[in-house]
Backbone as CSV, one residue per row, in Angstrom:
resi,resn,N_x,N_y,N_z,CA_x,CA_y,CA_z,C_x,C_y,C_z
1,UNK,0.858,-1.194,0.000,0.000,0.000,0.000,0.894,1.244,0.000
2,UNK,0.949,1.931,-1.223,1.633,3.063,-1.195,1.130,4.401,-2.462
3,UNK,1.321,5.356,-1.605,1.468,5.993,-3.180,0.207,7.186,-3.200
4,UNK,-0.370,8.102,-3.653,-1.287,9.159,-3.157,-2.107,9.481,-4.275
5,UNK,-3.325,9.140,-4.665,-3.735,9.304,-5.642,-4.861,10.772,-5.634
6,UNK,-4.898,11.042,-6.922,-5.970,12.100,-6.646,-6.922,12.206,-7.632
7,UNK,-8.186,12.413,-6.810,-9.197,11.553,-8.735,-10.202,12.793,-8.396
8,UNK,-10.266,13.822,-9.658,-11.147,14.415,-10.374,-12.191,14.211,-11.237
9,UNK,-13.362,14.549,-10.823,-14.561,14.949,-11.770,-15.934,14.979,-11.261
10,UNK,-16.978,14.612,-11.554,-18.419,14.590,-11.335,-18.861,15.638,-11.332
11,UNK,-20.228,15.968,-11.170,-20.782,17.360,-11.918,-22.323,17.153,-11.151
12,UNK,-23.541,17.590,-10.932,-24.536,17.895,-10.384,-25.326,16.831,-10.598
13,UNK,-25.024,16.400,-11.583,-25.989,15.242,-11.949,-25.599,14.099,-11.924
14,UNK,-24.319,13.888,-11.584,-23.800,12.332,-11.124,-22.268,12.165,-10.913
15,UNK,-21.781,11.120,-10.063,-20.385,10.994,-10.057,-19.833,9.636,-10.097
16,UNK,-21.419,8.494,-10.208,-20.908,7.340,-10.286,-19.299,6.732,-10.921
17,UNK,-19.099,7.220,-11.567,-17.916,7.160,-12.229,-16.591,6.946,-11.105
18,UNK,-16.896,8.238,-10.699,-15.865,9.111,-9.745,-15.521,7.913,-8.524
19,UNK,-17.249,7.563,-8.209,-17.124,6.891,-6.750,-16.549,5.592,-6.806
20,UNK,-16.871,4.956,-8.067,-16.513,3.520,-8.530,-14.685,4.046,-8.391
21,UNK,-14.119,4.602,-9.118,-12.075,5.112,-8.953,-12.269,5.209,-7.837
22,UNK,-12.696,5.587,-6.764,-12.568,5.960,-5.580,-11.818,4.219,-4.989
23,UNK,-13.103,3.620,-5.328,-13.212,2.289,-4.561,-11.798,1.070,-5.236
24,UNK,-12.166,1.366,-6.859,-11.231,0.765,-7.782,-9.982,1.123,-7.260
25,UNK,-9.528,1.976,-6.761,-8.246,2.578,-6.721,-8.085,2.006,-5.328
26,UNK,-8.608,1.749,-3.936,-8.183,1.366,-2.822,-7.499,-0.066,-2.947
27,UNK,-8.887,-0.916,-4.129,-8.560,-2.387,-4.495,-7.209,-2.427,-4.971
28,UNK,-6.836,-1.541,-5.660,-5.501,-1.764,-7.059,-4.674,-1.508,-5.668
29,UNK,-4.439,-0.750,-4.756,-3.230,-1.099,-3.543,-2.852,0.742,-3.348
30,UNK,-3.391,1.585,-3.794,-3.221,2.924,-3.704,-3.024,2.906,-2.112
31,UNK,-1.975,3.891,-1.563,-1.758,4.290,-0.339,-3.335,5.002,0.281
32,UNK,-3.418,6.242,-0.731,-4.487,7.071,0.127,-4.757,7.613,-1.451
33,UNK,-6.074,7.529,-1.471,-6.891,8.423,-2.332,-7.865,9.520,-2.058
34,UNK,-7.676,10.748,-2.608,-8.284,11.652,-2.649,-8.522,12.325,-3.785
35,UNK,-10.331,12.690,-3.596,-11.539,12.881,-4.240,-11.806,14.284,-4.199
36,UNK,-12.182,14.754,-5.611,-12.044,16.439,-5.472,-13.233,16.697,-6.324
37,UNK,-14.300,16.994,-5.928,-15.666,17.430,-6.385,-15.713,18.660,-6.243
38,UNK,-17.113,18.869,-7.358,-17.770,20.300,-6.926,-18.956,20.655,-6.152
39,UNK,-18.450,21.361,-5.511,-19.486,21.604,-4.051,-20.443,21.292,-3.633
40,UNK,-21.975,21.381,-5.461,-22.651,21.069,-5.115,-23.535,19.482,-5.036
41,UNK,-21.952,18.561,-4.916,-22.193,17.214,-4.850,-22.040,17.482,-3.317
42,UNK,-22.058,18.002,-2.235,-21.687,17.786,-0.776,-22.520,16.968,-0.043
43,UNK,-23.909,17.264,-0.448,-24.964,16.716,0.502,-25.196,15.116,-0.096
44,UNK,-24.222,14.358,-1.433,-24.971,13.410,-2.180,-23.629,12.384,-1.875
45,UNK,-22.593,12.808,-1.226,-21.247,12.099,-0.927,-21.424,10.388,-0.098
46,UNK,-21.577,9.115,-0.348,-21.835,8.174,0.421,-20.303,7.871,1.607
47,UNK,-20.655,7.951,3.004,-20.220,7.546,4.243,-19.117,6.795,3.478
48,UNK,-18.870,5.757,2.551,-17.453,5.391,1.751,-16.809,5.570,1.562
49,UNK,-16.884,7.211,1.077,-15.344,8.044,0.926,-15.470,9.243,1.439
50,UNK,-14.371,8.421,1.997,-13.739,9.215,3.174,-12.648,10.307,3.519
51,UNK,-12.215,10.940,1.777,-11.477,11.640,1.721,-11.881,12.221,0.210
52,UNK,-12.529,13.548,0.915,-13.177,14.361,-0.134,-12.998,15.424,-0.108
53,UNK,-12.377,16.121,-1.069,-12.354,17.884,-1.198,-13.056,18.436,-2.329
54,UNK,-13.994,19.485,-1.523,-14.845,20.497,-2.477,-14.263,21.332,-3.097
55,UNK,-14.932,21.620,-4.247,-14.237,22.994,-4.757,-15.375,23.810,-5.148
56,UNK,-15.449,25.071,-6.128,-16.325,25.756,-5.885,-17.214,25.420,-7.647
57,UNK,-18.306,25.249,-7.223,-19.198,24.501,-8.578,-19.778,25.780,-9.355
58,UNK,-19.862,25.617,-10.671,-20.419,26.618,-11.570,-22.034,26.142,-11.598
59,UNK,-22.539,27.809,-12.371,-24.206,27.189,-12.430,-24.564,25.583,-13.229
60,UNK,-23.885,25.477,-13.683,-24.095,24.514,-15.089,-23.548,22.989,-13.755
61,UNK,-23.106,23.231,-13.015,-23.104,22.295,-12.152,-21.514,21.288,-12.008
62,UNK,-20.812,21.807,-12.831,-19.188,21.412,-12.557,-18.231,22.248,-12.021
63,UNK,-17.115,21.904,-12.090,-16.016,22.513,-11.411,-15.889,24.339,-11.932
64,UNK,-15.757,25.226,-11.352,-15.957,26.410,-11.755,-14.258,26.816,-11.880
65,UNK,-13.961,27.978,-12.487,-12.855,28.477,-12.764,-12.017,28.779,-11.137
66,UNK,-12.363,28.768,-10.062,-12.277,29.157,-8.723,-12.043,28.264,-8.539
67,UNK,-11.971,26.876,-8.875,-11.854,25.857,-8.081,-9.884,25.165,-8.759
68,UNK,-9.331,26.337,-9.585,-8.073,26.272,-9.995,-6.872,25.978,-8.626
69,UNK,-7.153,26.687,-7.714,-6.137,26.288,-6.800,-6.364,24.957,-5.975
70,UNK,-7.712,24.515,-5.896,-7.799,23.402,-5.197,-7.326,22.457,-6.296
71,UNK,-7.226,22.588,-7.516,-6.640,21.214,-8.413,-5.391,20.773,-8.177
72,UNK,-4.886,22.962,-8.062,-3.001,22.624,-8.169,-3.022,21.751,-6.791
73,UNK,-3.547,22.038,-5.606,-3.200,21.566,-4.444,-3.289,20.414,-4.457
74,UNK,-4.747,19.667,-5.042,-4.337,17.831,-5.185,-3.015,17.979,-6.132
75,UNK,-2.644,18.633,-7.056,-1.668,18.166,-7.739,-0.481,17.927,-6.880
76,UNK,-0.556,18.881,-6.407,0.722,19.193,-5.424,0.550,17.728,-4.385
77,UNK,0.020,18.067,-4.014,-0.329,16.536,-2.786,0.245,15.081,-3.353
78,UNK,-0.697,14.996,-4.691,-0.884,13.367,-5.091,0.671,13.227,-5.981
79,UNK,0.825,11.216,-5.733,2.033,11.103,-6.551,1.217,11.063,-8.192
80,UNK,-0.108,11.362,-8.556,-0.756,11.120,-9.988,-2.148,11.716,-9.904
81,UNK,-2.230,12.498,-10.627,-3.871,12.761,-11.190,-4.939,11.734,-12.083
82,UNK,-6.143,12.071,-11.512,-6.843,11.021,-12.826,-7.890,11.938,-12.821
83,UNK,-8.115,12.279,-14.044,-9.340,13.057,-14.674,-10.103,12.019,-14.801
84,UNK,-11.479,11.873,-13.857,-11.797,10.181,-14.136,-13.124,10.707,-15.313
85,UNK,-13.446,12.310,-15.421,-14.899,11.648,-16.291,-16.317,12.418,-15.210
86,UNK,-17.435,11.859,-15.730,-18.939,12.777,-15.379,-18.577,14.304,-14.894
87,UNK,-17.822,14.714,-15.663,-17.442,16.421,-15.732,-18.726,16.850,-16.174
88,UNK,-19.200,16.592,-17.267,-20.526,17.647,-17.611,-19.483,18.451,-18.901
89,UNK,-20.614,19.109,-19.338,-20.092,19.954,-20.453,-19.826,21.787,-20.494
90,UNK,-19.668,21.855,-19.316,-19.281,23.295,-18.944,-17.960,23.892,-19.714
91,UNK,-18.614,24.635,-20.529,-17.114,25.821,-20.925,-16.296,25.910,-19.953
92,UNK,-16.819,26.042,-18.767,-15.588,27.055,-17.577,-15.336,25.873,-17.202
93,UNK,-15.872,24.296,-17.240,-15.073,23.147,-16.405,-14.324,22.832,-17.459
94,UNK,-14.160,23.388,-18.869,-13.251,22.798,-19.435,-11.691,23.453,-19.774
95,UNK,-12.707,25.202,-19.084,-11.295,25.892,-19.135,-10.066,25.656,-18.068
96,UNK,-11.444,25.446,-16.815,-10.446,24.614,-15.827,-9.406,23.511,-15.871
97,UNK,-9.806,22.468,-16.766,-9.417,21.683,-16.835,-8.369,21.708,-17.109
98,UNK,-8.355,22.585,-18.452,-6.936,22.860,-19.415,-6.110,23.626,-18.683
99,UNK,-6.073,24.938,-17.860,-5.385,25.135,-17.625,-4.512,24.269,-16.454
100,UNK,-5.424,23.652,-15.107,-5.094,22.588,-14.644,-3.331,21.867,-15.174
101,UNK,-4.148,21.717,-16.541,-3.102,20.453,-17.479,-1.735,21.228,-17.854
102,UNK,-2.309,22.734,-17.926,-0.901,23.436,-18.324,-0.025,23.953,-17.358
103,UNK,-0.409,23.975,-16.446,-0.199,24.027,-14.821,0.285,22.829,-14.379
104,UNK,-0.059,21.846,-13.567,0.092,20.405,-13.176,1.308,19.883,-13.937
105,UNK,2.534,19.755,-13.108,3.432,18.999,-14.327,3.585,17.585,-13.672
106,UNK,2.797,16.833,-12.824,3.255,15.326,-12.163,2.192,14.478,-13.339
107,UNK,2.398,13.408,-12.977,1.775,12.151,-13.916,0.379,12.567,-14.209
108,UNK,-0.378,12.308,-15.223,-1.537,12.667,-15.515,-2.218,11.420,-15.766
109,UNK,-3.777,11.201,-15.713,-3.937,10.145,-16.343,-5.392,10.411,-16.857
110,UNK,-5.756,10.525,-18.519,-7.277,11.385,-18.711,-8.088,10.285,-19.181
111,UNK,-9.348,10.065,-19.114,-10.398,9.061,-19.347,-11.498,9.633,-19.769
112,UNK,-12.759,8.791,-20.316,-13.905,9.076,-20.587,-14.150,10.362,-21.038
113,UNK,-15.321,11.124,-20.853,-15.961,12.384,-20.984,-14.429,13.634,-20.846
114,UNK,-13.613,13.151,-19.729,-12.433,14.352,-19.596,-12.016,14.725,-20.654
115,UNK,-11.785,13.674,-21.565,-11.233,13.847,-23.065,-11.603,14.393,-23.809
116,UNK,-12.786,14.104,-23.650,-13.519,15.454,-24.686,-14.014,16.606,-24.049
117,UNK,-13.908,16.652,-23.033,-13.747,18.348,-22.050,-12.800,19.067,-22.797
118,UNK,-11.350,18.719,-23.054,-10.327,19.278,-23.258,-9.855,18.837,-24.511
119,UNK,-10.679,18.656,-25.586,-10.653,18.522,-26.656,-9.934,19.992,-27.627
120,UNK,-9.966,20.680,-26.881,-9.522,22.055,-28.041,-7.986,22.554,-26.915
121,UNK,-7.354,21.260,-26.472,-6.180,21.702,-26.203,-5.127,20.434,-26.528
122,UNK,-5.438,19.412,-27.746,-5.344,18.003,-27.663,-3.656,18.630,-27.839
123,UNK,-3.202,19.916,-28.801,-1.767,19.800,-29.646,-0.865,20.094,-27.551
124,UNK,-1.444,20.637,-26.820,-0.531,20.700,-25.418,-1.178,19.281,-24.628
125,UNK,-1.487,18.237,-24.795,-1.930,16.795,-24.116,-0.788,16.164,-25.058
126,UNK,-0.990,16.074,-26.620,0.102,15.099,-26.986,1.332,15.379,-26.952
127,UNK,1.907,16.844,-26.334,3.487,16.879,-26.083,3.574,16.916,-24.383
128,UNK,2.415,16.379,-23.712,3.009,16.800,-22.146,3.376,15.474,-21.976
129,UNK,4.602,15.686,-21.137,4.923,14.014,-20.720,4.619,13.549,-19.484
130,UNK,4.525,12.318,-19.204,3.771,12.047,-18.185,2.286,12.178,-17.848
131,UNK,1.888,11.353,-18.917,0.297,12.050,-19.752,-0.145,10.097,-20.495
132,UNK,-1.299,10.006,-19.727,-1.711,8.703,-20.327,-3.213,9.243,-20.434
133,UNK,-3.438,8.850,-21.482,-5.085,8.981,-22.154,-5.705,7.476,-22.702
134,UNK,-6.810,7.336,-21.788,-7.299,6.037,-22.063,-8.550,6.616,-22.794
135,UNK,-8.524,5.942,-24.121,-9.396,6.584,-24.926,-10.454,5.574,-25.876
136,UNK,-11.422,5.796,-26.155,-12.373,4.826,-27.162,-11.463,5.248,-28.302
137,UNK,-11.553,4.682,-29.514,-11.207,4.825,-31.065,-11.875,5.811,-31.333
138,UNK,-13.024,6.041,-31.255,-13.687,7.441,-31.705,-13.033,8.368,-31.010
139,UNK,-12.725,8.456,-30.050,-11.756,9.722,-29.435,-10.331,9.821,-30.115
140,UNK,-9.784,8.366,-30.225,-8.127,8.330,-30.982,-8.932,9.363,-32.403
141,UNK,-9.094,8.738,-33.091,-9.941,9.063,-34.294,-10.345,10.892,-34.154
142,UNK,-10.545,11.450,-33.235,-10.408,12.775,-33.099,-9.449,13.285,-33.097
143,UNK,-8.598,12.711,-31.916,-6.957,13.204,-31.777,-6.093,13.579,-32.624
144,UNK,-6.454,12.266,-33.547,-5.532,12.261,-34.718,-5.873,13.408,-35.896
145,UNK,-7.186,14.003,-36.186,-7.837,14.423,-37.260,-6.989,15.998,-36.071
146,UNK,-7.209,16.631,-34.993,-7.131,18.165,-34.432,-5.961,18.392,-34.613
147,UNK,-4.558,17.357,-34.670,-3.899,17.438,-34.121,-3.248,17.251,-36.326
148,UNK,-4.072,16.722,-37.281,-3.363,16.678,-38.193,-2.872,15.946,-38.269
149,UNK,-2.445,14.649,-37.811,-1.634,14.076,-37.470,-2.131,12.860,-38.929
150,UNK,-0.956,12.775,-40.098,-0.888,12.444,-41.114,-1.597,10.748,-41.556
151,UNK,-2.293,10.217,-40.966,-2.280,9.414,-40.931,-4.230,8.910,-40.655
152,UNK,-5.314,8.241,-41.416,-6.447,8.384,-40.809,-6.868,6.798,-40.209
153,UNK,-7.542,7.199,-39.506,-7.846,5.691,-38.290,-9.258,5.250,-39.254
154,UNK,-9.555,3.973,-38.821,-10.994,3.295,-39.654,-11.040,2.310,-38.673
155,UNK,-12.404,1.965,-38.398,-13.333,1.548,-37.477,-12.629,-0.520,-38.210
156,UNK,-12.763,-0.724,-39.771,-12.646,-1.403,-40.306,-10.822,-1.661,-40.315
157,UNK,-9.951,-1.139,-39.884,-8.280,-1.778,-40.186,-7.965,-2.317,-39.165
158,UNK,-6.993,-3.045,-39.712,-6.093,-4.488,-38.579,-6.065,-3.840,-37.226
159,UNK,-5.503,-4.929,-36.752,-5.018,-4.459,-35.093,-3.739,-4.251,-35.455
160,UNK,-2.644,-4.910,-36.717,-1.386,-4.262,-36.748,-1.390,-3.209,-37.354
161,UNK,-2.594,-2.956,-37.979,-2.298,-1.496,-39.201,-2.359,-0.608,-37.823
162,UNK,-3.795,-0.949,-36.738,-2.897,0.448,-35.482,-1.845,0.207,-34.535
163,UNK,-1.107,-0.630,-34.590,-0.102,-1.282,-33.466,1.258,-0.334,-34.506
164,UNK,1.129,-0.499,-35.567,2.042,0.126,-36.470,1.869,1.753,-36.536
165,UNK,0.322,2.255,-36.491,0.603,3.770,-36.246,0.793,4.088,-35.184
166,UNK,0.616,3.560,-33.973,0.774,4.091,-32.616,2.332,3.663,-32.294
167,UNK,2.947,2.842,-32.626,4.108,3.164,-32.526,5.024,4.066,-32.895
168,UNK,4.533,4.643,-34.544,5.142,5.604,-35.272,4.690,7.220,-34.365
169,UNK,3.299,7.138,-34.119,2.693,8.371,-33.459,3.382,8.355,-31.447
170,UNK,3.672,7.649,-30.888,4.342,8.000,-29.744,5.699,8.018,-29.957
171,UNK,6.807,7.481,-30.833,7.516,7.830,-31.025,8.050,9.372,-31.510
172,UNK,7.029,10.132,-31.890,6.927,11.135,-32.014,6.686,12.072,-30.517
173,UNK,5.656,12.099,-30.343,5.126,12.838,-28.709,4.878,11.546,-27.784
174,UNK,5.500,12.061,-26.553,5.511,11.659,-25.259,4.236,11.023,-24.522
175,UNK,2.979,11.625,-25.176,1.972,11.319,-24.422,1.862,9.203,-24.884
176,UNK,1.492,9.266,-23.292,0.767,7.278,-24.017,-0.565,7.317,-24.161
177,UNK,-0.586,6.208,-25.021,-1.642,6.155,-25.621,-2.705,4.561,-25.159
178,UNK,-3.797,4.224,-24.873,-4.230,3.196,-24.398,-5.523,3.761,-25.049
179,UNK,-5.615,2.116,-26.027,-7.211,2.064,-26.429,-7.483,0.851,-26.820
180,UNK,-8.920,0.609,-27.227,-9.321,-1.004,-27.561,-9.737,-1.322,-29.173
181,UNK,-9.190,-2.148,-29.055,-9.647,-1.975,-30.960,-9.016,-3.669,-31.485
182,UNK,-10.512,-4.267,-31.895,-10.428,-5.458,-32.544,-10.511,-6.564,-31.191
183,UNK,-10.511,-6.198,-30.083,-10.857,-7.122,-28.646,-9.045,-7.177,-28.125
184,UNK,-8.426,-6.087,-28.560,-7.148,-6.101,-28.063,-7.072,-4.834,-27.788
185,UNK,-6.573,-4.560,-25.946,-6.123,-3.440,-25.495,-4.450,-2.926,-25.323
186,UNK,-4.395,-1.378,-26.577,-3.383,-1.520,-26.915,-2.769,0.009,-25.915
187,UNK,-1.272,-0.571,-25.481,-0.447,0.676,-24.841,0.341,0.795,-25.464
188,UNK,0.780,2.117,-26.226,1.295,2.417,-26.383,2.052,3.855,-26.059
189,UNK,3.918,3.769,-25.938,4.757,4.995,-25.466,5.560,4.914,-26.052
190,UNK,6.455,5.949,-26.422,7.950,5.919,-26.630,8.239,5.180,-27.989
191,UNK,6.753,4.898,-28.837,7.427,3.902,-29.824,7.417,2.377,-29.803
192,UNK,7.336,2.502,-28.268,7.052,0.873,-27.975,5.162,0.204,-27.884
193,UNK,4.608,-0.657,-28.022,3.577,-1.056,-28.267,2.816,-1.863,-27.582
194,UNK,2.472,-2.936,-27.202,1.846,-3.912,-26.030,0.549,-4.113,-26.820
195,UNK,-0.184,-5.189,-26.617,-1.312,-5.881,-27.115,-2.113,-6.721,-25.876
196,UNK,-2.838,-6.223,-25.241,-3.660,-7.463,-24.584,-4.829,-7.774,-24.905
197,UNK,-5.256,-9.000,-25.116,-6.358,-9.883,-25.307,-7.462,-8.925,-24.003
198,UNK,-8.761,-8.222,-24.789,-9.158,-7.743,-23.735,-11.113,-7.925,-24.020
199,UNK,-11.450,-8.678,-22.827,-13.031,-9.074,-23.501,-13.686,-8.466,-22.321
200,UNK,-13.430,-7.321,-21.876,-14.411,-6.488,-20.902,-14.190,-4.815,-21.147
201,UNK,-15.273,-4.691,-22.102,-14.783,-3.346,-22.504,-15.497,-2.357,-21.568
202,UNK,-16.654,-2.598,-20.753,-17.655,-1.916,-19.823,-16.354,-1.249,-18.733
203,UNK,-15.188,-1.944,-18.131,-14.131,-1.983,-17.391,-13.742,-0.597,-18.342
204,UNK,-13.722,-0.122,-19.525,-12.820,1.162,-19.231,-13.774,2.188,-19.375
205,UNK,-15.031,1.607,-20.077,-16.453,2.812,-20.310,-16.457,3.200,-18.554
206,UNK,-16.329,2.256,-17.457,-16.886,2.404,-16.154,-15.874,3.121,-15.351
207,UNK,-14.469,3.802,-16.281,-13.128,4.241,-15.550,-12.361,2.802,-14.980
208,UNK,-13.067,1.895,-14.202,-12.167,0.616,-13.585,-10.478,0.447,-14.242
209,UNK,-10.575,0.495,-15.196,-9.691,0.504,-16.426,-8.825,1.597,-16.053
210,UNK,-8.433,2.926,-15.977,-7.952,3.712,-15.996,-7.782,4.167,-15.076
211,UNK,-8.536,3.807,-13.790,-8.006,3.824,-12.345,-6.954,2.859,-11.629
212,UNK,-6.852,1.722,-12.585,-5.699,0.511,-11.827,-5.069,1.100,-13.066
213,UNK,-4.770,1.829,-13.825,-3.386,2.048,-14.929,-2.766,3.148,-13.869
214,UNK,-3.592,4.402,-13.117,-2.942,5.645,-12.540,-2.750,5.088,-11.223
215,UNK,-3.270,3.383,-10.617,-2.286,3.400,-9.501,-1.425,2.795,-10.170
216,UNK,-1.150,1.980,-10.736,0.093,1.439,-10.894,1.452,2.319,-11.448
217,UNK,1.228,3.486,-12.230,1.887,4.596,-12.414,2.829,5.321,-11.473
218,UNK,1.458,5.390,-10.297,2.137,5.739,-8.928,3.565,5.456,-7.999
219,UNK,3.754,3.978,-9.036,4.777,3.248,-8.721,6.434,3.465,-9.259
220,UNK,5.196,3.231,-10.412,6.615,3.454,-11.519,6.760,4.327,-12.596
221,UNK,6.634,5.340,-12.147,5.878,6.897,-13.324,7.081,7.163,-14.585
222,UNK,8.437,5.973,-14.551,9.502,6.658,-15.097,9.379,5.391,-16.551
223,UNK,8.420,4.318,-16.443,8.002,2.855,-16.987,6.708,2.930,-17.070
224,UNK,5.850,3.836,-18.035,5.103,3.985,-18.211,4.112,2.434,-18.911
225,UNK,4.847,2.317,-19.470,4.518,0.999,-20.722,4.712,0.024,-19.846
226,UNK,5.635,-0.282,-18.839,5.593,-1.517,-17.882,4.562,-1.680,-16.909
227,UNK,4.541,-0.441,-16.408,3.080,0.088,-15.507,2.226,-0.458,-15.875
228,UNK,1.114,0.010,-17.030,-0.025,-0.031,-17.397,0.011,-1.524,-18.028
229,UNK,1.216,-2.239,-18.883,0.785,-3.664,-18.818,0.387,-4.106,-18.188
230,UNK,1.125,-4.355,-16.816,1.460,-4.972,-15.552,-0.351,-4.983,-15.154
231,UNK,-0.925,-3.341,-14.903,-2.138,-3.070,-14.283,-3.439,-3.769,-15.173
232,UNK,-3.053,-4.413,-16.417,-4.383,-4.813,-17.047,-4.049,-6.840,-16.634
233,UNK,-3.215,-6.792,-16.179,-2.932,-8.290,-15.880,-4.243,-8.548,-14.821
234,UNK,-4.946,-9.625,-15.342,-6.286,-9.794,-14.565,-5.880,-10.895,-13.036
């Protein structure tokens, strides 16, 4: 048991997401996790978790621009961030977010809905290092089109035709890359690649997935690609 995690998101209308990393993350062996909502989740928090910080919520019901220093401070605190997701679609939770990201320089780790919060800052996500994005194909499939990035993804090509661009595309930028495509979950960093046989895809729609990749990170933040294998080992 080691290591300090810090998990962001939920929004007025739900945090299931959030609460499931909460729990996922004690299982995976996290030292201490801490939970950073917006305010006006206070009264809806279950007796479970037990380490929760508010921040200050916009009308629209997510994280408000005010709630910038309480991020840096989990940043500051935790050995890893996880943007877990049920953010909501707030302009100002997404300005938060980004700047957050341009701010925050420790391990990152972005999932679900976060991803497309901070969709209009993808060209500063694929050069930050220490930056894992667990993403559907329709999100890779965005990344790749904002960012220009020479090369187009199809719902219909091999698992090596993308094992072959994601090696060429992290060899380029720092960020890793983790997604599912063809019933194989692929990591890729640095150029290097990984393939696992993966038949529970609800596990990364539900965050589960991307909460045992940012503890295991916690560990070894300098072995990114060893990490996140290691964490999908069932």
């Amino acid at each position: 048991m080691r290591g300090k995690l810090g998990i962001v998101g939920g929004n007025k209308l739900g945090f299931a997401g959030v609460a499931e990393s909460y729990s996922t993350a004690q299982e995976a062996g996290a030292g201490t996790v801490r939970v950073l909502l917006p305010d006006c989740l206070r009264k809806m928090i279950p007796t479970s978790m037990t380490d929760v910080v508010f921040a200050d919520c916009n009308q629209s019901g997510g994280l408000s621009h005010d709630a910038l220093g309480e991020l840096l401070a989990l940043g500051a605190w935790s050995d890893c961030v996880l943007l877990a997701g049920d953010a909501g679609r707030s302009s100002e939770t997404a300005l938060v977010y980004s700047d957050f990201i341009r701010e925050y320089t420790g391990p990152l780790v972005i999932t679900r809905d976060a991803i497309d919060l901070v969709r209009n800052d993808t060209e500063a996500l694929v050069d930050r290092p220490e930056t894992t994005l667990v993403l559907s194909f329709a999100q890779l499939q965005k990344l790749f089109r904002s960012i220009y990035y020479p090369k187009m993804l199809t719902f219909s090509m091999q698992l090596m035709q993308l094992v072959e661009t994601l090696h060429k595309f992290t060899a380029i930028y720092p960020v890793t890359i983790v997604v599912l495509h063809r019933e194989n979950l692929i990591v890729a960093h640095g150029g290097e690649v990984t393939t696992t046989k993966w038949d529970n895809p609800m596990a990364i729609w539900r965050g589960h997935t991307a909460t045992r990749i940012a503890s295991y990170l916690m560990w070894t933040p300098n072995q990114p690609l060893e990490a996140i294998s290691t964490s999908l080992i069932k």
